[in-house]
C-alpha positions as CSV (number, residue, x, y, z in Angstrom):
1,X,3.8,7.6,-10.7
2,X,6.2,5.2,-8.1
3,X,8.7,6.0,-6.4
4,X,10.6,2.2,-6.3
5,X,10.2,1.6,-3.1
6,X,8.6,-1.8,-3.1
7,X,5.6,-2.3,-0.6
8,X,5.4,-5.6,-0.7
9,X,5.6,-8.9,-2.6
10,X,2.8,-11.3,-4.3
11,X,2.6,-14.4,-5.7
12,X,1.2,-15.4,-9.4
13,X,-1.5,-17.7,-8.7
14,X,-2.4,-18.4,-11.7
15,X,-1.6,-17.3,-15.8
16,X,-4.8,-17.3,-18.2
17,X,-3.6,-16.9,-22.0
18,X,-5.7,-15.3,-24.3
19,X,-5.8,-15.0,-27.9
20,X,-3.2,-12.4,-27.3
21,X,-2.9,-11.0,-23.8
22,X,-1.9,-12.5,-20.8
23,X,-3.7,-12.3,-17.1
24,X,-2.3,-12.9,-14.2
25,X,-3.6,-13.6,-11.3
26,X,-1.7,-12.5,-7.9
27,X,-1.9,-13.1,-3.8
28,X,-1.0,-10.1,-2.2
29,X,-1.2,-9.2,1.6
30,X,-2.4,-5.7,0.2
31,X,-4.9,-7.2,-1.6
32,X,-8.2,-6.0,0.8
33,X,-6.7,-2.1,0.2
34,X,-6.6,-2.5,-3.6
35,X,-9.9,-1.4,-6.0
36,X,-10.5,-2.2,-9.3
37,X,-8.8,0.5,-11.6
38,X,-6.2,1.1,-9.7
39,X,-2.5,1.4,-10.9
40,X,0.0,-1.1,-9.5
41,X,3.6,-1.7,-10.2
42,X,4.3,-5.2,-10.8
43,X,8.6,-5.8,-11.2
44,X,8.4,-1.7,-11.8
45,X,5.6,-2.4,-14.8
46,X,2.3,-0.3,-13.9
47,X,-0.4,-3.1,-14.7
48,X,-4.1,-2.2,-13.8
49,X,-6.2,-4.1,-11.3
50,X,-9.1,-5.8,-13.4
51,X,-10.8,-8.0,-11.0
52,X,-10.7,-8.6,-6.8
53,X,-11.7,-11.9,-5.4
54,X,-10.7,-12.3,-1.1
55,X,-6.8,-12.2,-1.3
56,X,-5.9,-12.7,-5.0
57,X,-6.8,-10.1,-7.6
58,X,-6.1,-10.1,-11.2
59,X,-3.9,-7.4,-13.8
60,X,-3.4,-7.8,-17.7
61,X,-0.8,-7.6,-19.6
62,X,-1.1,-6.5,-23.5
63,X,1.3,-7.6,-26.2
64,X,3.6,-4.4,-26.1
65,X,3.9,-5.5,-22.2
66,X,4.7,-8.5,-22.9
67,X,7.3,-7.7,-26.0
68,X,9.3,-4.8,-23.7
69,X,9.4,-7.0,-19.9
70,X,9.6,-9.8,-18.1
71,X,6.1,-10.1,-17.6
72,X,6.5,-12.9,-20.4
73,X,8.4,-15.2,-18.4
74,X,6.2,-14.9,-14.9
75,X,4.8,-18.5,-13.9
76,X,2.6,-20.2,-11.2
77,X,4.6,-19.7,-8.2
78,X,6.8,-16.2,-9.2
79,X,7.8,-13.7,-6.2
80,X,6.3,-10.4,-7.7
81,X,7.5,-6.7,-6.7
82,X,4.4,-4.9,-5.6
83,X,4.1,-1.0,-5.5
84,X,1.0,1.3,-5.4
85,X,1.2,4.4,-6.8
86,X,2.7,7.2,-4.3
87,X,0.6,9.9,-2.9
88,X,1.6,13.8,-3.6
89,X,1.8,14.3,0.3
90,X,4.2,11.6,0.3
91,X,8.1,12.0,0.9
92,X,10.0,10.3,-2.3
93,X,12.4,8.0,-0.6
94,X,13.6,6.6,-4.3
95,X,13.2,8.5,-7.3
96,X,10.5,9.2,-10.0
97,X,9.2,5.9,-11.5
98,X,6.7,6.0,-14.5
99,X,6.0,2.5,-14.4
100,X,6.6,2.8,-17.9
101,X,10.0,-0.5,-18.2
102,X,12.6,0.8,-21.3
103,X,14.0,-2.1,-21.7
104,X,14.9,-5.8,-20.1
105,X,18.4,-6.7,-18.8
106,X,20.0,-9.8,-17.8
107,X,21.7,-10.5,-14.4
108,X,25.4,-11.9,-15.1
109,X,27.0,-11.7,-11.8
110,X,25.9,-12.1,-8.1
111,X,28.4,-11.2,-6.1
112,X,27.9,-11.9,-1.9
113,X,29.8,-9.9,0.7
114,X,29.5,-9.8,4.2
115,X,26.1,-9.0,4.7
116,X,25.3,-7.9,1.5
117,X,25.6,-8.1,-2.3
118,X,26.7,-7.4,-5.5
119,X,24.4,-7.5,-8.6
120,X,26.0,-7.1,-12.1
121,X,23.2,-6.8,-15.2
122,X,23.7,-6.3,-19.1
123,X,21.7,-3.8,-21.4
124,X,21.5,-3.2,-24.6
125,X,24.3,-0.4,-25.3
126,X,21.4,1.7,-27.8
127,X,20.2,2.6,-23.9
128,X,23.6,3.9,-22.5
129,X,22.7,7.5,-23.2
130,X,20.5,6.9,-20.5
131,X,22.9,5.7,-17.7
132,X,25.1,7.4,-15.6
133,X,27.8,6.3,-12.5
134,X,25.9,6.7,-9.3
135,X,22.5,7.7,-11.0
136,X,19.2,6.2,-10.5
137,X,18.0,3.3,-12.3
138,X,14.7,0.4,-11.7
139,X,15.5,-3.1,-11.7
140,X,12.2,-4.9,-11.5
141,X,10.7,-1.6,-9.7
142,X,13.7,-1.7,-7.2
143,X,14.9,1.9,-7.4
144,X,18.8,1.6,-7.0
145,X,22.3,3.3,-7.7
146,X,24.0,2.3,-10.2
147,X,28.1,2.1,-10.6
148,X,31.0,0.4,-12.3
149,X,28.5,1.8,-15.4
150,X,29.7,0.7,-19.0
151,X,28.2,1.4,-22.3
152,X,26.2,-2.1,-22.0
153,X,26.5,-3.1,-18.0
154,X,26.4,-1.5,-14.6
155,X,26.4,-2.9,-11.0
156,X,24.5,-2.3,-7.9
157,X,24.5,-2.7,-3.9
158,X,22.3,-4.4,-2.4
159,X,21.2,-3.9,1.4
160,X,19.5,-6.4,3.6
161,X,16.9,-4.5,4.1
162,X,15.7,-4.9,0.1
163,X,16.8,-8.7,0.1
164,X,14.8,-9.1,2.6
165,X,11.6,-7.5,1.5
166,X,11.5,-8.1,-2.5
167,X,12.3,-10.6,-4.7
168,X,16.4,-9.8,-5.5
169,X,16.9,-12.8,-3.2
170,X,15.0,-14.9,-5.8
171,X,17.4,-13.7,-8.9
172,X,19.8,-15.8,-10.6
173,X,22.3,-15.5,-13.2
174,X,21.0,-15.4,-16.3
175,X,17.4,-14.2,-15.1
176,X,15.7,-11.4,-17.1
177,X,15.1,-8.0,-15.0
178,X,12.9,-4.9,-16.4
179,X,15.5,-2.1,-16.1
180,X,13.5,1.8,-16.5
181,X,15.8,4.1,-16.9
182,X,15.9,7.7,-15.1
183,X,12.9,9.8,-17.0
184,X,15.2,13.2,-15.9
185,X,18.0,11.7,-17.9
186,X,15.9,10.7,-20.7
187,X,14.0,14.1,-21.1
188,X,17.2,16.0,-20.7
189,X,19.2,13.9,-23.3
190,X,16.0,14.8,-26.1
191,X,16.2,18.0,-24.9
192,X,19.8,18.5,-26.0
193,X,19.6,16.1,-28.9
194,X,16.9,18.7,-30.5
195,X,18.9,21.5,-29.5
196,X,21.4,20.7,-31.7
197,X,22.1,22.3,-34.8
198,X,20.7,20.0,-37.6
């Protein structure tokens, strides 16, 4: 479980293909506190940590992964969103993150103000049951609030602070983002879908 507060960035050294999966392999300045099996969220997907060699270590990503994100589109050279898994002694500073990406949007407006900025993204509208004005949503493991929702777009603010530390700043129109929505929203919208009467 995450909380989409992003720790810190890496960089894809380098992408092995195999027959059918994909490997990456990342340089992270939390590298040294990482072990093998752990549970990372890379751009709010929760990879596991295969392999660690010095600074770079190396995650996998299976064909479903690959399908469902934008995992598929990360090259030599890509900013990452880094996030370990929170602690239960730990304060939740975002909201509750599976790790677990719904969907993937596209960014179709950037919008800069004075000292901060505007981000516009599109969805597809079978995931607007999901969304709701000033609710939480995870764009590439960024926990955010979204506004000016519609049934296939929504906006949100961005803060220095999170341009500075993850890779927003590197997002351009047009750019695939893994969007997860909120997992209250979803259990609650089952919930009442079942309790209908049928």
């Amino acid at each position: 479980m995450f909380t989409g507060i992003i720790e810190t960035t890496g960089i894809v050294k380098e992408v092995i293909q195999g027959a059918e999966n994909r490997s990456f392999r990342i340089q992270a300045s939390i590298t040294h506190e990482l072990k093998v099996d752990q549970s990372l969220a890379h751009n709010g997907i929760c990879l596991t940590v295969e392999v660690i060699e010095a600074d770079i270590y190396q995650v996998t990503a299976v064909p479903e992964t690959l399908a469902k994100t934008n995992a598929a589109n990360w090259s030599v050279g890509d900013y990452i969103n880094l996030e370990r898994a929170m602690l239960l002694n730990s304060r939740l500073d975002g909201h509750i993150v599976l790790g677990h990406v719904d969907t993937r949007g596209s960014c179709f407006k950037i919008k800069e103000l004075n000292n901060s900025w505007v981000y516009t993204f599109s969805f597809d509208k079978a995931y607007a049951k999901f969304i709701i004005e000033k609710g939480s949503i995870t764009v590439n493991g960024i926990s955010l609030t979204c506004y000016e929702v519609t049934e296939d777009s929504f906006s949100v603010s961005i803060i220095p602070y999170t341009w500075e530390h993850t890779n927003i700043k590197k997002l351009q129109e047009g750019n695939l983002v893994n969007l997860e929505f909120d997992v209250l929203g979803k259990y609650v919208n089952r919930i009442a879908h079942f309790s209908q009467p049928q």
